[in-house]
N, C-alpha and C positions, 0 to 999 in steps of 0.2 A: 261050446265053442263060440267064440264074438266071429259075428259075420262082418263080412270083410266091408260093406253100404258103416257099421256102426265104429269100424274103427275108423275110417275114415273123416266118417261126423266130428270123430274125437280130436285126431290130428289137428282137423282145420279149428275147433276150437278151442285147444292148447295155441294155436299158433294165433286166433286172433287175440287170447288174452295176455300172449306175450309183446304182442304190436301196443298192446293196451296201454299195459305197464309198464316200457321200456319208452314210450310217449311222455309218464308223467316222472318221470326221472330228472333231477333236478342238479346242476350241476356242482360238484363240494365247491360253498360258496368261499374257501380260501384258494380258489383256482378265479376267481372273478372278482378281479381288485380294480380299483381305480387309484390313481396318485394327484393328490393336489396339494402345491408351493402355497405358504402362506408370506408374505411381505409386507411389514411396514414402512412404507413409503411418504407418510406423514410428518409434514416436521412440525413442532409448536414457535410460534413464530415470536410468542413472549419474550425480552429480554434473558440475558443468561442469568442474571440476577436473582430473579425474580421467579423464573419460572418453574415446574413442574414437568420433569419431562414426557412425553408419552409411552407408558409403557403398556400395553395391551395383552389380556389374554385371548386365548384363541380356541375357535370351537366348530366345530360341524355334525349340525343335524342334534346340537345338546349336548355333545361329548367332547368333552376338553381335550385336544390336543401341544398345548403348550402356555406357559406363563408367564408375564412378566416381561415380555418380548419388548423391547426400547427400539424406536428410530434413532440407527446410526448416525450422532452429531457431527461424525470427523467430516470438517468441509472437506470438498474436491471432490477428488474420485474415488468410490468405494468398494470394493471387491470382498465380496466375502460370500461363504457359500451356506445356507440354509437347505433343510432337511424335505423333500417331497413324504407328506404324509402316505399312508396306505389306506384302505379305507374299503366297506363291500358298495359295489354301484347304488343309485339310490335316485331316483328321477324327485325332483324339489329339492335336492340336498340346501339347506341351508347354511354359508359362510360364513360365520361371524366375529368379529370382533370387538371386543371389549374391553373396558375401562379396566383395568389388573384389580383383581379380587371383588369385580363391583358388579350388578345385573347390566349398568349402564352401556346401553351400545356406540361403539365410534362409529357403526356403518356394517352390512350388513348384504348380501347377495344371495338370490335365488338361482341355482343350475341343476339343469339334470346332469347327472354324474353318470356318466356309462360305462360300460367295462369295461378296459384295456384300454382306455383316454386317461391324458395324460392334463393336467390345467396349472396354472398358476394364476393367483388370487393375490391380488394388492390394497392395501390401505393407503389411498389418498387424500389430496387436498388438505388443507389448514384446520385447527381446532375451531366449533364453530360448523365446519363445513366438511365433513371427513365425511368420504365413501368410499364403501367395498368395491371395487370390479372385478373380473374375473375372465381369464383368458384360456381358449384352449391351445397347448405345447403339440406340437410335429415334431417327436423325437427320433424317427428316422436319421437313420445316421447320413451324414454327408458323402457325398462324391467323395470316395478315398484319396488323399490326401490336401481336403478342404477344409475348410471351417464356414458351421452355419451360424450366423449373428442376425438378430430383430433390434427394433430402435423402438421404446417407448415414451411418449411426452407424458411427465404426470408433473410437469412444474405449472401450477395454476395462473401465474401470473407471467409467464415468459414467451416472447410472441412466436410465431410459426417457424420453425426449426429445418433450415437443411443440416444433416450430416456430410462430414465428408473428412477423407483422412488428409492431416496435415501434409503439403506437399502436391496436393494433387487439385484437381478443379470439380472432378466426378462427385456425383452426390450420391450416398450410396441411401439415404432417406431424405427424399425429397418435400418441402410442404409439408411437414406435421406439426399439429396444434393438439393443443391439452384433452388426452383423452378421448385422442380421436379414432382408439382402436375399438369404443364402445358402438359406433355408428356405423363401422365398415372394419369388418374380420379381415379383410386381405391384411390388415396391418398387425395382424397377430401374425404371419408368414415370416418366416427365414428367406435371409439370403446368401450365398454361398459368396467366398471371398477367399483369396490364398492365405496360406498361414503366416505369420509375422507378427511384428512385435510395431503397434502403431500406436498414435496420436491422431485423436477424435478430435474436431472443430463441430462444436455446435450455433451454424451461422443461422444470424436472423434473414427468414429465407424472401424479406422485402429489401429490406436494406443492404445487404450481406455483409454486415457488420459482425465479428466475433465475440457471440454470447458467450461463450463459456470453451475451454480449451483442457481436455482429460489431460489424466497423468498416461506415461506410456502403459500401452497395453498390450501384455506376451498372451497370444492368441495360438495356441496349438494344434497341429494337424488334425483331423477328425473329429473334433469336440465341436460341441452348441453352445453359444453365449446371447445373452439375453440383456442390451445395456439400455437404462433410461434417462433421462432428463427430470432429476428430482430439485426439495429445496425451492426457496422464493426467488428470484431475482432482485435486488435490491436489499436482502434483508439480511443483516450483521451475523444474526446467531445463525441461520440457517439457511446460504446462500443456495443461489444456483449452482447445481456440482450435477454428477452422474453417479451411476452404479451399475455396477456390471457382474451378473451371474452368469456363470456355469453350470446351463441345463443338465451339459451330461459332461464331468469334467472328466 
């Protein structure tokens, strides 16, 4: 007959080697994703003649996630909606972009990728001079029946930018200059605004003179949009225009 001092031994040491094992339990890593937007925001500034246009492949951490990827040439305003990758977390993750079918890199970012964060990654500035950046997305949904929209400068040559909707005097982004969301995160933050259908003014926010003036924009109740300041200022092929995604359309 086991005495009752040895079963007890036994209990508590079943129970600490299930404390053990239930510690190194690892969680299915297809429940631990990360998503990150990839952007080509680069224009080649070369004649349309003449030139080549940019098309990039695209990769993180060495693993190709897409090919052949072009900067959208249609001047003005560009709306179109690109794929958030899926991907396991991965602390260094590295962003890259690359010359289509070549090792050659246009630019390149280092982030740690966390679980359940959400990023958007851009390729900037002119041939020559192109760099990765990489932002993190707050895709919490909006105040019910809101819309959340951010404002980014990635026109290299276009001076400090107020936003504001045609019609009105409010600045809904005040003072921003080229990539200046790499130096201060607040500027990766949404801001809520009613739903409508508007006309962006991107005034020079010294002069307040009208840099550039969107086509109309149908903005929907509950959704996230994410519009930039692309394109050269002054330059033929690849003017100052904007683009505007749908975080979560």
């Amino acid at each position: 007959m086991i005495n009752k001092r040895t079963s007890l031994l036994t209990i508590i040491f079943c129970g600490c080697l299930l404390l053990t094992f239930s510690g190194c339990v690892k969680k299915d890593p297809e429940s631990s994703i990360t998503q990150v937007l990839l952007v080509p925001l680069s224009p080649n500034t070369v004649p349309a003649t003449t030139r080549a246009l940019i098309s990039c492949d695209f990769s993180i951490n060495g693993n190709l996630y897409a090919t052949q990827v072009g900067y959208n040439t249609t001047a003005g305003t560009v709306r179109y909606t690109l794929p958030y990758y899926t991907l396991e977390p991965k602390a260094g993750s590295i962003i890259a972009y690359n010359v289509a079918g070549k090792p050659n890199n246009y630019g390149s970012v280092t982030k740690d990728l966390e679980e359940d964060k959400v990023y958007s990654s851009f390729l900037i500035d002119t041939i020559g001079s192109t760099k990765a950046v990489i932002v993190n997305d707050n895709l919490d949904d909006p105040t019910p029946g809101k819309v959340k929209i951010r404002f980014f400068h990635f026109s290299p040559n276009a001076p400090a930018l107020d936003v504001v909707i045609q019609g009105t005097t409010a600045k809904l982004f005040a003072n921003r200059v080229y990539n200046d969301q790499a130096a201060n995160a607040a500027y990766e933050s949404f801001i809520e605004i009613a739903p409508g259908t508007y006309t962006f003014l991107f005034n020079n926010a010294t002069t307040g003179a009208i840099e550039y003036t969107t086509s109309a924009q149908i903005l929907l109740p509950d959704r996230i949009y994410t519009m930039a300041a692309r394109g050269v200022k002054g330059n033929v092929t690849s003017p100052l225009g904007a683009w505007v995604y749908p975080n979560k359309p």
